[in-house]
C-alpha positions in Angstrom: 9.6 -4.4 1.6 8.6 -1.7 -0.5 6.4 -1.3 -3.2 6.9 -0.8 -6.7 4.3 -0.1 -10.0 4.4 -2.8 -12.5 3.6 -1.8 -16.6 0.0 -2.6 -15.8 0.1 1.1 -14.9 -2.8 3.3 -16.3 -1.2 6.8 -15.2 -4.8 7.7 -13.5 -2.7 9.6 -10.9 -4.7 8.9 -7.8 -1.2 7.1 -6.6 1.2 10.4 -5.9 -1.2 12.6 -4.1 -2.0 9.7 -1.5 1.7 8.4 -0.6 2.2 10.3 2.8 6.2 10.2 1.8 6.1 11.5 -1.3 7.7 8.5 -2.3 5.9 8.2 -5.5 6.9 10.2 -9.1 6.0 9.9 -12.7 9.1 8.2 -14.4 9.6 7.8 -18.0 6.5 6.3 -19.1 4.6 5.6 -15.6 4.6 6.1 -12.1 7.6 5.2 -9.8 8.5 4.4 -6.4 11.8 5.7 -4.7 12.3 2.6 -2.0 14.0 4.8 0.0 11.3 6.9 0.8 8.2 3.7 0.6 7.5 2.6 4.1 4.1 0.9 2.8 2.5 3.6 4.9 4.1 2.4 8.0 4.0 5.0 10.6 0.8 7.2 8.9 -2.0 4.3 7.8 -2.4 0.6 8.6 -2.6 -0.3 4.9 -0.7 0.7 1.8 -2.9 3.6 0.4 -1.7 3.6 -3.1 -2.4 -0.1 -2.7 -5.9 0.6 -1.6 -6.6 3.5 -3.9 -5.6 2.1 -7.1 -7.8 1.0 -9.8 -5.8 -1.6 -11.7 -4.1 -3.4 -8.5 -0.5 -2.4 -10.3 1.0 -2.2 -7.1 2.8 -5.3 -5.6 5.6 -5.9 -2.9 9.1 -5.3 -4.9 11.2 -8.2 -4.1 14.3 -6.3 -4.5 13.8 -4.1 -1.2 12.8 -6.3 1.4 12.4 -5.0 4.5 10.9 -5.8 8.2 8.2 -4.2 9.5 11.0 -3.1 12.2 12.9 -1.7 9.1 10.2 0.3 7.5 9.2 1.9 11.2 12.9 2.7 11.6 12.9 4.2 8.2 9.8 6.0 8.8 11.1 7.3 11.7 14.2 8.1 9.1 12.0 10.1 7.1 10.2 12.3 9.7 13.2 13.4 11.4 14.7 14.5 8.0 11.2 16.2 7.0 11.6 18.1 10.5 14.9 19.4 10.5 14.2 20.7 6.4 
Protein backbone atom coordinates (compact mmCIF):
# COMPACT_ATOMS: atom_id res chain seq x y z
CA UNK A 1 0.00 0.00 0.00
CA UNK A 2 1.35 3.31 -0.29
CA UNK A 3 1.41 6.23 1.62
CA UNK A 4 -0.17 9.35 1.29
CA UNK A 5 0.06 12.99 3.50
CA UNK A 6 -3.19 13.87 5.07
CA UNK A 7 -4.06 18.06 5.58
CA UNK A 8 -2.49 17.66 9.05
CA UNK A 9 0.54 18.55 6.96
CA UNK A 10 2.89 21.26 8.50
CA UNK A 11 5.21 21.66 5.25
CA UNK A 12 8.40 21.27 7.70
CA UNK A 13 10.05 19.50 4.68
CA UNK A 14 11.98 16.82 6.42
CA UNK A 15 9.60 14.34 4.22
CA UNK A 16 11.10 14.87 0.41
CA UNK A 17 14.82 14.74 1.13
CA UNK A 18 14.34 11.26 3.07
CA UNK A 19 12.04 9.24 0.52
CA UNK A 20 14.81 7.08 -1.26
CA UNK A 21 12.33 7.21 -4.56
CA UNK A 22 11.75 10.55 -4.81
CA UNK A 23 8.31 9.74 -4.54
CA UNK A 24 7.43 12.72 -2.49
CA UNK A 25 6.70 16.61 -4.08
CA UNK A 26 5.21 19.69 -2.79
CA UNK A 27 1.57 19.85 -4.37
CA UNK A 28 -0.72 22.69 -4.27
CA UNK A 29 -0.77 23.50 -0.78
CA UNK A 30 1.29 20.42 0.92
CA UNK A 31 3.32 17.69 0.32
CA UNK A 32 2.38 14.71 -2.02
CA UNK A 33 2.94 11.25 -2.74
CA UNK A 34 3.16 9.76 -6.36
CA UNK A 35 1.99 5.93 -5.47
CA UNK A 36 3.69 4.93 -8.28
CA UNK A 37 6.91 5.63 -7.14
CA UNK A 38 6.06 4.89 -2.80
CA UNK A 39 7.28 1.47 -2.09
CA UNK A 40 7.06 2.40 1.90
CA UNK A 41 10.78 2.12 1.64
CA UNK A 42 10.70 -1.39 0.57
CA UNK A 43 13.91 -2.46 -0.90
CA UNK A 44 16.18 0.58 0.91
CA UNK A 45 14.87 0.69 4.91
CA UNK A 46 12.84 -1.65 6.97
CA UNK A 47 10.45 1.16 8.02
CA UNK A 48 8.83 4.00 6.18
CA UNK A 49 11.24 6.96 6.79
CA UNK A 50 8.95 9.79 6.09
CA UNK A 51 6.81 7.83 8.54
CA UNK A 52 9.55 7.81 11.04
CA UNK A 53 10.87 11.29 10.41
CA UNK A 54 7.81 13.22 10.56
CA UNK A 55 6.82 15.43 13.29
CA UNK A 56 2.98 15.55 13.08
CA UNK A 57 2.42 11.62 12.18
CA UNK A 58 0.53 13.08 8.85
CA UNK A 59 1.51 10.15 7.10
CA UNK A 60 -0.86 7.08 7.00
CA UNK A 61 -1.35 3.89 4.65
CA UNK A 62 -3.65 5.33 1.47
CA UNK A 63 -6.34 2.92 1.08
CA UNK A 64 -6.67 3.62 -2.48
CA UNK A 65 -3.26 1.85 -3.48
CA UNK A 66 -3.14 -1.23 -1.79
CA UNK A 67 -0.43 -3.24 -2.38
CA UNK A 68 1.53 -6.61 -1.07
CA UNK A 69 4.59 -6.56 0.28
CA UNK A 70 5.31 -8.80 -2.91
CA UNK A 71 3.97 -5.83 -4.93
CA UNK A 72 5.93 -3.07 -3.52
CA UNK A 73 9.34 -5.36 -3.85
CA UNK A 74 8.30 -5.91 -7.47
CA UNK A 75 7.81 -2.33 -7.87
CA UNK A 76 10.93 -1.47 -6.16
CA UNK A 77 12.66 -3.59 -8.31
CA UNK A 78 10.46 -1.46 -11.08
CA UNK A 79 11.94 1.54 -9.99
CA UNK A 80 15.74 0.60 -9.75
CA UNK A 81 15.89 -0.87 -13.09
CA UNK A 82 14.29 2.39 -14.65
CA UNK A 83 16.75 4.64 -12.35
CA UNK A 84 19.60 2.42 -13.98
CA UNK A 85 18.96 2.44 -17.51
CA UNK A 86 18.31 6.70 -17.11
Amino acid sequence: MALMITDDCINCDVCEPACPNGAISMGELIYQIDPDKCTECVGHFDEPQCQQLCPVACIPLDPQHTETPSQLQAKFIRLQAQSQSA
